[in-house]
mmCIF file of the N, C-alpha and C atoms, coordinates in Angstrom:
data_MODEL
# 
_entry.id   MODEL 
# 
loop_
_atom_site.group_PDB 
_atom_site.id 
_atom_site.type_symbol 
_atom_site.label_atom_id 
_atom_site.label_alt_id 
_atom_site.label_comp_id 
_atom_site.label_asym_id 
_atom_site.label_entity_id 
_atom_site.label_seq_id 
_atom_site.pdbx_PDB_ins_code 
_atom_site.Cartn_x 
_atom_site.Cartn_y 
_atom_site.Cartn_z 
_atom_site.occupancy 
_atom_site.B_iso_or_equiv 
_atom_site.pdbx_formal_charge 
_atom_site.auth_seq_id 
_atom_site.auth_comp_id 
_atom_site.auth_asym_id 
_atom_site.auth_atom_id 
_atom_site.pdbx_PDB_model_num 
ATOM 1   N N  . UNK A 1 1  ? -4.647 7.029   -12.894 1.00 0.00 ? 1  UNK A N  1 
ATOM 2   C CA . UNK A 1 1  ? -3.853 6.671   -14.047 1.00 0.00 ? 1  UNK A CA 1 
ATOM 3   C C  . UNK A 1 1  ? -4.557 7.083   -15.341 1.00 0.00 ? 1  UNK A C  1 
ATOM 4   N N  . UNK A 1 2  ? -6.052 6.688   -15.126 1.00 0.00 ? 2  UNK A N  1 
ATOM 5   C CA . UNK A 1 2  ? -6.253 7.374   -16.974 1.00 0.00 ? 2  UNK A CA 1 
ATOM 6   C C  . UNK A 1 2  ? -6.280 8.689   -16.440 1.00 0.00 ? 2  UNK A C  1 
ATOM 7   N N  . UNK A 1 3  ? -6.290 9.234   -15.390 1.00 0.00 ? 3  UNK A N  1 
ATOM 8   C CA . UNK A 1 3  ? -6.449 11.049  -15.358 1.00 0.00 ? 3  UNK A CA 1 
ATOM 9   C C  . UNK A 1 3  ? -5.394 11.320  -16.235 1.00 0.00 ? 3  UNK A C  1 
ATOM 10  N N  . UNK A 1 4  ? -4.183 10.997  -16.083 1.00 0.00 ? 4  UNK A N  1 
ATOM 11  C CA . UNK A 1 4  ? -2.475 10.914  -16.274 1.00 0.00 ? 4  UNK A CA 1 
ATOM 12  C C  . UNK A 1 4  ? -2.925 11.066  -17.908 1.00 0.00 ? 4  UNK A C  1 
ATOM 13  N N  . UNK A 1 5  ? -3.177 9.420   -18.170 1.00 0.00 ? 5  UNK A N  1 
ATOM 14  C CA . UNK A 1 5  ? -3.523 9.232   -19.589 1.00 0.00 ? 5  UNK A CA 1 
ATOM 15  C C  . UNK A 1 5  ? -4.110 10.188  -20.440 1.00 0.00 ? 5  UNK A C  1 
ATOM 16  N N  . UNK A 1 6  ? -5.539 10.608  -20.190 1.00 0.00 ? 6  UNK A N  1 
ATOM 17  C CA . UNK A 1 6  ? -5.896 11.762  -20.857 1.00 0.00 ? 6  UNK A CA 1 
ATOM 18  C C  . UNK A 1 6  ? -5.142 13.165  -20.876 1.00 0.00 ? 6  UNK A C  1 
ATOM 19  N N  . UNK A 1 7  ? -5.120 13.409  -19.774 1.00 0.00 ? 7  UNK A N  1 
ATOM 20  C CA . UNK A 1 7  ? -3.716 14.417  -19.743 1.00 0.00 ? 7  UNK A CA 1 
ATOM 21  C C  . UNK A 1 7  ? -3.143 14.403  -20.810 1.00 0.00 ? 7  UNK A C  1 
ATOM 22  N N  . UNK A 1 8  ? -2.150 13.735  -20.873 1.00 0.00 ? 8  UNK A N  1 
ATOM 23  C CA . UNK A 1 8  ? -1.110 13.392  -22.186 1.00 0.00 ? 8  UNK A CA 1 
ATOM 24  C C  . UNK A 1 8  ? -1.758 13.471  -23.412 1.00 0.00 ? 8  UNK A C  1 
ATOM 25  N N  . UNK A 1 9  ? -2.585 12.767  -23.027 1.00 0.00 ? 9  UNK A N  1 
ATOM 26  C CA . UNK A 1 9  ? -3.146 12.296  -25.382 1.00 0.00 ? 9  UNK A CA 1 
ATOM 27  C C  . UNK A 1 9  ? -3.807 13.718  -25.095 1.00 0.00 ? 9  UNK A C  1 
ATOM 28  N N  . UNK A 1 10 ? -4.470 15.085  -23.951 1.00 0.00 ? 10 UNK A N  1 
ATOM 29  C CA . UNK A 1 10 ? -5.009 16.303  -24.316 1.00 0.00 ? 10 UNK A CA 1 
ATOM 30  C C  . UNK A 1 10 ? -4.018 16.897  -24.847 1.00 0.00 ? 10 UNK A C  1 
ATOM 31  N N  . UNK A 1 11 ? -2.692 16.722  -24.775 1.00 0.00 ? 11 UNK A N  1 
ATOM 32  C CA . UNK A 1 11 ? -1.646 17.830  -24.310 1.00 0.00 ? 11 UNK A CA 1 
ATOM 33  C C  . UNK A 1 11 ? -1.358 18.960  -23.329 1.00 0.00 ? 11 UNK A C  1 
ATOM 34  N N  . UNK A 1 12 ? -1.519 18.505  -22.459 1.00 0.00 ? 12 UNK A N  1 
ATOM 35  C CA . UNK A 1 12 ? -1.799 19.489  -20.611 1.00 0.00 ? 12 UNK A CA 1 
ATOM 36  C C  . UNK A 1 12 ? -0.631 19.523  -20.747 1.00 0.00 ? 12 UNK A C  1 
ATOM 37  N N  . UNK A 1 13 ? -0.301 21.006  -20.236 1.00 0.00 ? 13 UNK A N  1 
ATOM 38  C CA . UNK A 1 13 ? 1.191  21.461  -19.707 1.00 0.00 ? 13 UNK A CA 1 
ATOM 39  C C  . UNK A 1 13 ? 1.923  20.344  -18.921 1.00 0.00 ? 13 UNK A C  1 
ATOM 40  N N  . UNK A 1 14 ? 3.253  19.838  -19.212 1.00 0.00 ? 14 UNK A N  1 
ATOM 41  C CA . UNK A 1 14 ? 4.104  18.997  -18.536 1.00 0.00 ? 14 UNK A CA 1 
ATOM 42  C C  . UNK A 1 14 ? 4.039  19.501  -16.754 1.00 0.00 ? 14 UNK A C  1 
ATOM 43  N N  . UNK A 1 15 ? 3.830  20.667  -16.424 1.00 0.00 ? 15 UNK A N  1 
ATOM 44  C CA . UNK A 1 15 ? 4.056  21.104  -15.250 1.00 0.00 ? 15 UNK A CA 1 
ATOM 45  C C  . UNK A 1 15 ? 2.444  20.755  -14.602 1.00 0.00 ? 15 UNK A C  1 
ATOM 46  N N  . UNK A 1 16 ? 1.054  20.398  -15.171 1.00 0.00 ? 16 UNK A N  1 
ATOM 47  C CA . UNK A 1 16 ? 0.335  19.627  -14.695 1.00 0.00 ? 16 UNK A CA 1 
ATOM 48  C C  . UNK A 1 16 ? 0.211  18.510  -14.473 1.00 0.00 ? 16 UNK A C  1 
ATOM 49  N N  . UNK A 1 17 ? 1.095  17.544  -15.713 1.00 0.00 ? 17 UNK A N  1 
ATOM 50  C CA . UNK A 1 17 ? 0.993  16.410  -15.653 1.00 0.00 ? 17 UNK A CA 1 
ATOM 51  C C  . UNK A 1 17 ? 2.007  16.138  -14.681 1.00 0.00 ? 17 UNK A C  1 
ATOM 52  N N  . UNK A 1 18 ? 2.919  16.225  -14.509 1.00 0.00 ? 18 UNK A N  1 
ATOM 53  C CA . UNK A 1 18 ? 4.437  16.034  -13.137 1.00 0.00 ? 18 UNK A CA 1 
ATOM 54  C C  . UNK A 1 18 ? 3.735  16.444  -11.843 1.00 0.00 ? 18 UNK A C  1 
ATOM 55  N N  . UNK A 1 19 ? 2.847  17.217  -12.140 1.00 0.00 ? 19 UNK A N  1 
ATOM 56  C CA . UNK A 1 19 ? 1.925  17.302  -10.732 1.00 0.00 ? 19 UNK A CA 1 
ATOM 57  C C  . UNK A 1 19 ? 1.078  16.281  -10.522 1.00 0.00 ? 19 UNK A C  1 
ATOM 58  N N  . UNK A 1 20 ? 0.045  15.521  -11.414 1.00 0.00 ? 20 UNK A N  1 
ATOM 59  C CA . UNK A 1 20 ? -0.770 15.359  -11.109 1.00 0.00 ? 20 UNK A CA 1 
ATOM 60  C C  . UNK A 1 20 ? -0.005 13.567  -11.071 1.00 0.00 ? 20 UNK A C  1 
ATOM 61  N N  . UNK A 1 21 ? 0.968  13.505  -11.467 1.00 0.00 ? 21 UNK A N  1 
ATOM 62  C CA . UNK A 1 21 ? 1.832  12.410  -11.612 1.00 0.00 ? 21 UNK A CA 1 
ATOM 63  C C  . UNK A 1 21 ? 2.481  12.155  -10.187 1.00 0.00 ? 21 UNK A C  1 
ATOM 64  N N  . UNK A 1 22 ? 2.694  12.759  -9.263  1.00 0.00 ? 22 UNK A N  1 
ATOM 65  C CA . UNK A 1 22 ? 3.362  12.954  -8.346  1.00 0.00 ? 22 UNK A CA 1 
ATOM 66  C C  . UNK A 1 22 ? 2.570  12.706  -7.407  1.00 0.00 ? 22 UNK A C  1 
ATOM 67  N N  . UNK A 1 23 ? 0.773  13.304  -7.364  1.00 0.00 ? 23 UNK A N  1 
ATOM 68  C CA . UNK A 1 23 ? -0.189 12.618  -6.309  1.00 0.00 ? 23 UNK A CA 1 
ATOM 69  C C  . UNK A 1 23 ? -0.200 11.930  -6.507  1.00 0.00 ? 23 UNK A C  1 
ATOM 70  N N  . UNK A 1 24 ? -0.533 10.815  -7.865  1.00 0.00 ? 24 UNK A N  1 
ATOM 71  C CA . UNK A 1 24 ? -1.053 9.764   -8.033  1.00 0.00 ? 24 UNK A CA 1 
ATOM 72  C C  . UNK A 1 24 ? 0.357  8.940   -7.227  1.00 0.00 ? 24 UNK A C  1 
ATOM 73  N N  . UNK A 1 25 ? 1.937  8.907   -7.574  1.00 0.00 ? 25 UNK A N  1 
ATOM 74  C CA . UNK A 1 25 ? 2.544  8.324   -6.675  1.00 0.00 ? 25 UNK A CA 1 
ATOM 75  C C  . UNK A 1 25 ? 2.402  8.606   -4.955  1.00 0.00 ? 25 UNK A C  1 
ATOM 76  N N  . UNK A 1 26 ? 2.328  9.546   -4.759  1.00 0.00 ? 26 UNK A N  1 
ATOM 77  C CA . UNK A 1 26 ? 1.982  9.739   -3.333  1.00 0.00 ? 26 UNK A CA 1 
ATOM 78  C C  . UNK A 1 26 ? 0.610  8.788   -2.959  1.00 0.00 ? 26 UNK A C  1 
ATOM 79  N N  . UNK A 1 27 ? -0.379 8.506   -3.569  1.00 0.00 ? 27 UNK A N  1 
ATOM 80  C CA . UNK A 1 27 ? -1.548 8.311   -3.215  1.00 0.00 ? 27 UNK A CA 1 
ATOM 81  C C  . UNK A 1 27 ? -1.433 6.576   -3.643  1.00 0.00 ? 27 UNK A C  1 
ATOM 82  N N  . UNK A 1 28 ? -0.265 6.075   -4.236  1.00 0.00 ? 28 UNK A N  1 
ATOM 83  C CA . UNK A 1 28 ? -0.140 4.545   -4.580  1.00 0.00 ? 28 UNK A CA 1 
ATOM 84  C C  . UNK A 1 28 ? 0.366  4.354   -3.123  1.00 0.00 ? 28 UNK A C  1 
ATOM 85  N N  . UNK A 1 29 ? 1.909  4.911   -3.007  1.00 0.00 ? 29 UNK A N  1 
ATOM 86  C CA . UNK A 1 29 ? 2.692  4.837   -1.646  1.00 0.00 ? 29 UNK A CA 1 
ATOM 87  C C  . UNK A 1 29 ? 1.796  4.555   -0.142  1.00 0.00 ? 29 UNK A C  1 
ATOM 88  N N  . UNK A 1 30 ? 0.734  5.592   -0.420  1.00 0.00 ? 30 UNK A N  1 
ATOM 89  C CA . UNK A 1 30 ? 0.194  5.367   1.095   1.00 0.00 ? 30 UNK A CA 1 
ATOM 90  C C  . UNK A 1 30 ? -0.566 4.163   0.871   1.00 0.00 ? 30 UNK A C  1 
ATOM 91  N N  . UNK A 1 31 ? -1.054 3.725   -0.139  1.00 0.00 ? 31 UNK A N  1 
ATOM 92  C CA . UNK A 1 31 ? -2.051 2.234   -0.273  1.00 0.00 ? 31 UNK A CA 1 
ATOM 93  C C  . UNK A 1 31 ? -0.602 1.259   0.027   1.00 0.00 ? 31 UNK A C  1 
ATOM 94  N N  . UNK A 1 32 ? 0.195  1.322   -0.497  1.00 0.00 ? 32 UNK A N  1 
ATOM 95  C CA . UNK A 1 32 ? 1.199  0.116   -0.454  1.00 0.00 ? 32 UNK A CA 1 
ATOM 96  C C  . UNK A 1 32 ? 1.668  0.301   0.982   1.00 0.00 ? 32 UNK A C  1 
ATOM 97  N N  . UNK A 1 33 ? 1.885  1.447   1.896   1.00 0.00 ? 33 UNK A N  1 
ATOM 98  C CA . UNK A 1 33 ? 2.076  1.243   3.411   1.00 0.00 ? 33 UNK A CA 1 
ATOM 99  C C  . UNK A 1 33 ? 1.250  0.607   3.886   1.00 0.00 ? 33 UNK A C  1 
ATOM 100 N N  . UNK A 1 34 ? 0.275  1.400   3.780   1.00 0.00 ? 34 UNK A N  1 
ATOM 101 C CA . UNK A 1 34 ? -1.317 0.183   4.562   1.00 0.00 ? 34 UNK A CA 1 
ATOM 102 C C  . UNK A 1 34 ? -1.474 -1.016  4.365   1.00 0.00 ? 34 UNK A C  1 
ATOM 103 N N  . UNK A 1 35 ? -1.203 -1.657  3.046   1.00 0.00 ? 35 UNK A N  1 
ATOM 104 C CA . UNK A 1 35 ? -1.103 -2.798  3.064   1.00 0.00 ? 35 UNK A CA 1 
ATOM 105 C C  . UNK A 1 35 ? -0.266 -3.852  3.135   1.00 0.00 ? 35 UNK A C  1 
ATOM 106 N N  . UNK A 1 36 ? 1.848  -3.194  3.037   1.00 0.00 ? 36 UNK A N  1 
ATOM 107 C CA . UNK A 1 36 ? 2.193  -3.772  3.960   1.00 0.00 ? 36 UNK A CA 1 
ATOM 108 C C  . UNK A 1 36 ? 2.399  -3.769  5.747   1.00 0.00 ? 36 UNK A C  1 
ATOM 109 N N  . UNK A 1 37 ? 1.423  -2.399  6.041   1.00 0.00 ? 37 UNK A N  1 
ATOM 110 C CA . UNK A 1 37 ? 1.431  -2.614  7.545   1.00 0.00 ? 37 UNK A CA 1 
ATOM 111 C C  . UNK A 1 37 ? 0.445  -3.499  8.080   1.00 0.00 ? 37 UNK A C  1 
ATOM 112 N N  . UNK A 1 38 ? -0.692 -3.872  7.638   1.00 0.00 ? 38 UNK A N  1 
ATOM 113 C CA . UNK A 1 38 ? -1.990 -4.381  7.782   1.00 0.00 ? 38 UNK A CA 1 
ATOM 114 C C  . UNK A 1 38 ? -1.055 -5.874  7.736   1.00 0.00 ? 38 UNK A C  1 
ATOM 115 N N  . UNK A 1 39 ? -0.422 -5.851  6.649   1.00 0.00 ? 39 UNK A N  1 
ATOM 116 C CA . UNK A 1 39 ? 0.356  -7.988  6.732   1.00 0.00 ? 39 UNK A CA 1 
ATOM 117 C C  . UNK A 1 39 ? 1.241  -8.113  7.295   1.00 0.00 ? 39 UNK A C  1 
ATOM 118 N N  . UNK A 1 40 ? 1.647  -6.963  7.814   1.00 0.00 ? 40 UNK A N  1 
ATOM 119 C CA . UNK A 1 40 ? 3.009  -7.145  9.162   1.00 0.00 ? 40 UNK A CA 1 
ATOM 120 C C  . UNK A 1 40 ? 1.915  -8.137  10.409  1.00 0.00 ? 40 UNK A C  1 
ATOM 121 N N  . UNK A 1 41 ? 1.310  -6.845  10.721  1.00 0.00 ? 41 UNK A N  1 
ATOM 122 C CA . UNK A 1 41 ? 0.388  -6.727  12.035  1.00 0.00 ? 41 UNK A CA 1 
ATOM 123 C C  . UNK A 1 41 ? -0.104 -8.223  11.838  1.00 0.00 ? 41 UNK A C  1 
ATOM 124 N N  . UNK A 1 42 ? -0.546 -8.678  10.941  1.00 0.00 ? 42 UNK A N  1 
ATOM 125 C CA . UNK A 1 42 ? -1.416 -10.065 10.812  1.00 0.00 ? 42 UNK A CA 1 
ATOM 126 C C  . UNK A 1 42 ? -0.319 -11.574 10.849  1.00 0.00 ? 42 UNK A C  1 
ATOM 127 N N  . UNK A 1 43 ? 0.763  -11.265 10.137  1.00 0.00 ? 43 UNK A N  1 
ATOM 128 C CA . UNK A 1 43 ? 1.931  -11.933 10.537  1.00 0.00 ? 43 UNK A CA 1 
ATOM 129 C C  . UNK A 1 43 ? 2.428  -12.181 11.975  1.00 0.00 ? 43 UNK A C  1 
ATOM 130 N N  . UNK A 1 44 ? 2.820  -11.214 12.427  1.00 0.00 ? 44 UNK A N  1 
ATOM 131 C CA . UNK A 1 44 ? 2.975  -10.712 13.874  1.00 0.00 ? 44 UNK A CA 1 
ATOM 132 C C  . UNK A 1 44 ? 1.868  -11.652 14.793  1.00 0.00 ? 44 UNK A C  1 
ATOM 133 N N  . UNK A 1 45 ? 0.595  -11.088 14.464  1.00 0.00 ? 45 UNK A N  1 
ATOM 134 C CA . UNK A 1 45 ? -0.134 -11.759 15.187  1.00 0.00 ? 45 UNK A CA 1 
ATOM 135 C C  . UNK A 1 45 ? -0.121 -13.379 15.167  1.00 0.00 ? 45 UNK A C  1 
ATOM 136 N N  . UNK A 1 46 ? -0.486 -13.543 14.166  1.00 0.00 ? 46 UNK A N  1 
ATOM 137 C CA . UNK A 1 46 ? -0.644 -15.300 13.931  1.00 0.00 ? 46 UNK A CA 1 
ATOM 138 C C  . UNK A 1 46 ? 0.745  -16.220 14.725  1.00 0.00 ? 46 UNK A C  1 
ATOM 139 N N  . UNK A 1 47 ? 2.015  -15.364 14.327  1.00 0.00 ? 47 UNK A N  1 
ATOM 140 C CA . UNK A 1 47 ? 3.487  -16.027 14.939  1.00 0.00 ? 47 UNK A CA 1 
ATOM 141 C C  . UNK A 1 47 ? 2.905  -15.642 16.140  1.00 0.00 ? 47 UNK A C  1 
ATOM 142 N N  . UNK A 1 48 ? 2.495  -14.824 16.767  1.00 0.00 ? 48 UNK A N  1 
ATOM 143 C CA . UNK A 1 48 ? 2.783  -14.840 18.630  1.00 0.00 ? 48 UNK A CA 1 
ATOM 144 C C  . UNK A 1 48 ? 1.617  -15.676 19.298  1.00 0.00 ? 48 UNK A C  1 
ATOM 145 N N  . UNK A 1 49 ? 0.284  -15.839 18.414  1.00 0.00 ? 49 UNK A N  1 
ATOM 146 C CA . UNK A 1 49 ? -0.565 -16.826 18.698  1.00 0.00 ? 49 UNK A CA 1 
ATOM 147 C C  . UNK A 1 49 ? -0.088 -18.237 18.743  1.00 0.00 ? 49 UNK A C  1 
ATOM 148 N N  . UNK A 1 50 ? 0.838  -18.148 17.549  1.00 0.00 ? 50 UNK A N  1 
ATOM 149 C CA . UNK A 1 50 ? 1.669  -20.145 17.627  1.00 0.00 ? 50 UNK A CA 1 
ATOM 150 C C  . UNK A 1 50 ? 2.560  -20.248 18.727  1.00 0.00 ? 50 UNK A C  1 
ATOM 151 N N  . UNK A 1 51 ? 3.163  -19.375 19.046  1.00 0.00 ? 51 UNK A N  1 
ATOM 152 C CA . UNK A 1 51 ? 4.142  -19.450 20.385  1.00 0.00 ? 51 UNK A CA 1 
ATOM 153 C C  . UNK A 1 51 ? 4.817  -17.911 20.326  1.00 0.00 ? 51 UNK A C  1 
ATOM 154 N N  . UNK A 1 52 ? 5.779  -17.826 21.401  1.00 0.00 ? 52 UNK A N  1 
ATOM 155 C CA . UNK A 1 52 ? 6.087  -16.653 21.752  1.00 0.00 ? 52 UNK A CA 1 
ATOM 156 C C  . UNK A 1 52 ? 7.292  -16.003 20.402  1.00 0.00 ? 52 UNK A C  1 
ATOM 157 N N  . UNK A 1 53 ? 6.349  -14.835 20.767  1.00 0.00 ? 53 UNK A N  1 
ATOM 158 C CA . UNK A 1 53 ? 6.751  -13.812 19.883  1.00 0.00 ? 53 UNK A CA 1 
ATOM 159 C C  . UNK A 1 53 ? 8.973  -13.535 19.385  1.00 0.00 ? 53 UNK A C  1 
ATOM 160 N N  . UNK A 1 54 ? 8.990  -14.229 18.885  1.00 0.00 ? 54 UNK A N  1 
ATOM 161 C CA . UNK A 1 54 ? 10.581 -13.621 19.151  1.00 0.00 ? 54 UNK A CA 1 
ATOM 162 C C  . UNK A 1 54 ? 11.088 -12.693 17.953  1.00 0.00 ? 54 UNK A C  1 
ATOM 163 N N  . UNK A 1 55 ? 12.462 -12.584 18.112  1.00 0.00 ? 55 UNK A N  1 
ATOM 164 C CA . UNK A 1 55 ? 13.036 -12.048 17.336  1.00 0.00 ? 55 UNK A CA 1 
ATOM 165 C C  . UNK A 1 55 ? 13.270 -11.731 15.852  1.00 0.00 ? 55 UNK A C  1 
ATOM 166 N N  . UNK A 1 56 ? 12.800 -13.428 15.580  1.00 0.00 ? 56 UNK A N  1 
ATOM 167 C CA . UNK A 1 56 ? 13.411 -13.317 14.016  1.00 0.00 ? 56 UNK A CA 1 
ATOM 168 C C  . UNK A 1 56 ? 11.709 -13.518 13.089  1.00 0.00 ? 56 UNK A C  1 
ATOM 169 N N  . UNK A 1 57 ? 11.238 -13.309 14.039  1.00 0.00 ? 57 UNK A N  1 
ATOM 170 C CA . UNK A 1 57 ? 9.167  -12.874 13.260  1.00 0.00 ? 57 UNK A CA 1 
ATOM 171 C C  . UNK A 1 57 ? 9.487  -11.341 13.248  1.00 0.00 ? 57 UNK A C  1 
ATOM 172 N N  . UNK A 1 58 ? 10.003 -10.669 14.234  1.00 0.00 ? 58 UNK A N  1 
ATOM 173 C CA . UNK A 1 58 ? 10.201 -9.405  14.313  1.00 0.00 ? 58 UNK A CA 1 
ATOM 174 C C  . UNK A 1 58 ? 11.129 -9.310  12.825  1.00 0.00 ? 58 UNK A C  1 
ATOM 175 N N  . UNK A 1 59 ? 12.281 -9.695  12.894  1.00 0.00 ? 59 UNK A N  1 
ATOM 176 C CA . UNK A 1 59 ? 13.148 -9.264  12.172  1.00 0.00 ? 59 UNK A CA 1 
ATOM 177 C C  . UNK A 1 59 ? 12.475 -9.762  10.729  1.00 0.00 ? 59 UNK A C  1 
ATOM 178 N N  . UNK A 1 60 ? 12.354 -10.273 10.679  1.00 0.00 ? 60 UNK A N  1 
ATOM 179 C CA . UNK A 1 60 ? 11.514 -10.700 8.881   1.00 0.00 ? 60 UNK A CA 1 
ATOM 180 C C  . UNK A 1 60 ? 10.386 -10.170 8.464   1.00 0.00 ? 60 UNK A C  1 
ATOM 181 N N  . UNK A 1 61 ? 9.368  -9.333  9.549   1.00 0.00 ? 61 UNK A N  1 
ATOM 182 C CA . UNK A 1 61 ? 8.253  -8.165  9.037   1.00 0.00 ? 61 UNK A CA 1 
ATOM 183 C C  . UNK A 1 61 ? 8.795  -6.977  8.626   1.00 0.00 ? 61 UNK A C  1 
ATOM 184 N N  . UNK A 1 62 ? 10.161 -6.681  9.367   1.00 0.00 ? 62 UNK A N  1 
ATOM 185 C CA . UNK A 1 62 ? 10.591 -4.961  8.663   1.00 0.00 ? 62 UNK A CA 1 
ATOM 186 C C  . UNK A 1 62 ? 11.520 -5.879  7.908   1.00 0.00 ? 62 UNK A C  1 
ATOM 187 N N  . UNK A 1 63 ? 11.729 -6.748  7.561   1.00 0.00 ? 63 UNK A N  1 
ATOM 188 C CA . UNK A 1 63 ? 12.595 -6.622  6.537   1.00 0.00 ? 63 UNK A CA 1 
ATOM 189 C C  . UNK A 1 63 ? 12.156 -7.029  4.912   1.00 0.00 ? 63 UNK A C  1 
ATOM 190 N N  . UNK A 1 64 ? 10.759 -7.316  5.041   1.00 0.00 ? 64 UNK A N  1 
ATOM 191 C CA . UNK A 1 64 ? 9.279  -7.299  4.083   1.00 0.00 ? 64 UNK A CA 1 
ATOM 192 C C  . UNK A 1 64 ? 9.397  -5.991  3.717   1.00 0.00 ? 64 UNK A C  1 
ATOM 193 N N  . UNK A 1 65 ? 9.176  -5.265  5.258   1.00 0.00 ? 65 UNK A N  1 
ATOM 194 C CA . UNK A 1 65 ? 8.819  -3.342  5.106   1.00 0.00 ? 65 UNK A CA 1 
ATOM 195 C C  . UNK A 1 65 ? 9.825  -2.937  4.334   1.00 0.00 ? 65 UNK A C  1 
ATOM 196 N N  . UNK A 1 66 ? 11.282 -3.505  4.643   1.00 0.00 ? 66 UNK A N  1 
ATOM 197 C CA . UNK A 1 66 ? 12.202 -2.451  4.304   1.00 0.00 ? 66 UNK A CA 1 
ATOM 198 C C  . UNK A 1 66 ? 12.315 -2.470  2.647   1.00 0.00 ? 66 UNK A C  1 
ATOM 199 N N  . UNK A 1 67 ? 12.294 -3.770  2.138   1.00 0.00 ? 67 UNK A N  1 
ATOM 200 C CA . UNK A 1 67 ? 11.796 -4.052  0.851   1.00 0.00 ? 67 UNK A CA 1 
ATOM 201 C C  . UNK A 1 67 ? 11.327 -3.411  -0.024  1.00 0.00 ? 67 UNK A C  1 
ATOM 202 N N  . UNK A 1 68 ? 9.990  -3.096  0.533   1.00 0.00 ? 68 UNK A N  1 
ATOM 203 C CA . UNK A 1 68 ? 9.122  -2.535  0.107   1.00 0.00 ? 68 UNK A CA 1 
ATOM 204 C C  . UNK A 1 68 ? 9.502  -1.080  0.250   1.00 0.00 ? 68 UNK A C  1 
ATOM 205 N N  . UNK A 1 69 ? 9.855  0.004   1.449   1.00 0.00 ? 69 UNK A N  1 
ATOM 206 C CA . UNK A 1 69 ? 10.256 1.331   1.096   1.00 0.00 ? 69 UNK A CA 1 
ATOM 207 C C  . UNK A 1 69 ? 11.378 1.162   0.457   1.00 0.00 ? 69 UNK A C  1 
ATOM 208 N N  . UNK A 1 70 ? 12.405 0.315   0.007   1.00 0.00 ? 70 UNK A N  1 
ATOM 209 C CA . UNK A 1 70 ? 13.597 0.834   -0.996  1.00 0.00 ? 70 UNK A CA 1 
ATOM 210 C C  . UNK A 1 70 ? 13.401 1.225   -2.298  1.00 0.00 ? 70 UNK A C  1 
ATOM 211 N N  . UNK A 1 71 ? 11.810 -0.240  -2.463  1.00 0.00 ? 71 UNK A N  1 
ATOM 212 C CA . UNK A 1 71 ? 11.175 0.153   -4.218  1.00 0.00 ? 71 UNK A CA 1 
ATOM 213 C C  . UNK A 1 71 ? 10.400 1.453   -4.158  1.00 0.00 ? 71 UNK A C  1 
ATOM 214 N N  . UNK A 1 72 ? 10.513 2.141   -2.913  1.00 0.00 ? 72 UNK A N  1 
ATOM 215 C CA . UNK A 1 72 ? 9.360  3.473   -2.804  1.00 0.00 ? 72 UNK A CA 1 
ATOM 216 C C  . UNK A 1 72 ? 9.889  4.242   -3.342  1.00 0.00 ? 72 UNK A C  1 
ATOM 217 N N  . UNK A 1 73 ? 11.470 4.661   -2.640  1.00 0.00 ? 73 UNK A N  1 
ATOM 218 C CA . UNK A 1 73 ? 12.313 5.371   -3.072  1.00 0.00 ? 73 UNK A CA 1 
ATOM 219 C C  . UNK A 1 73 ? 12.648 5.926   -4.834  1.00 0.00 ? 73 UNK A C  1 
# 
C-alpha cells in the first residue's frame, strides 16, 4: 500500500500503478483465503470434536466462504 502511495504522490504512469494495484489486490485475496480457510478448518474441527459432524456446521463454513468471495469479486 505505501508502494501504491508513493507511486501516486511520484507521478508513475497510471499503467504502473493499475499494475502494481492489481498485485497488491491479488496478494490481499490470497491472505483473506488462507485465513478464511484456516477458520473454516478450525470451526469444522471443534463442531465434529463436540459431536458428529453434520450438515448445517457444513453449511454455515461455505456460507462464511461464500461471503467472503462475493466481497472478492
Amino acid at each position: 500500500m505505501r508502494g501504491l502511495q508513493r507511486m501516486i504522490s511520484e507521478d508513475k504512469r497510471c499503467e504502473d500503478v493499475l499494475t502494481q494495484l492489481a498485485a497488491t489486490r491479488a496478494a490481499l485475496d490470497k491472505v483473506g483465503v488462507f485465513l478464511i480457510t484456516h477458520r473454516m478448518k478450525e470451526c469444522l474441527k471443534h463442531s465434529s470434536s463436540e459431536m458428529e459432524l453434520d450438515d448445517s456446521s457444513i453449511e454455515e463454513a461455505f456460507e462464511v466462504f461464500m461471503k467472503y468471495v462475493h466481497h472478492v469479486k
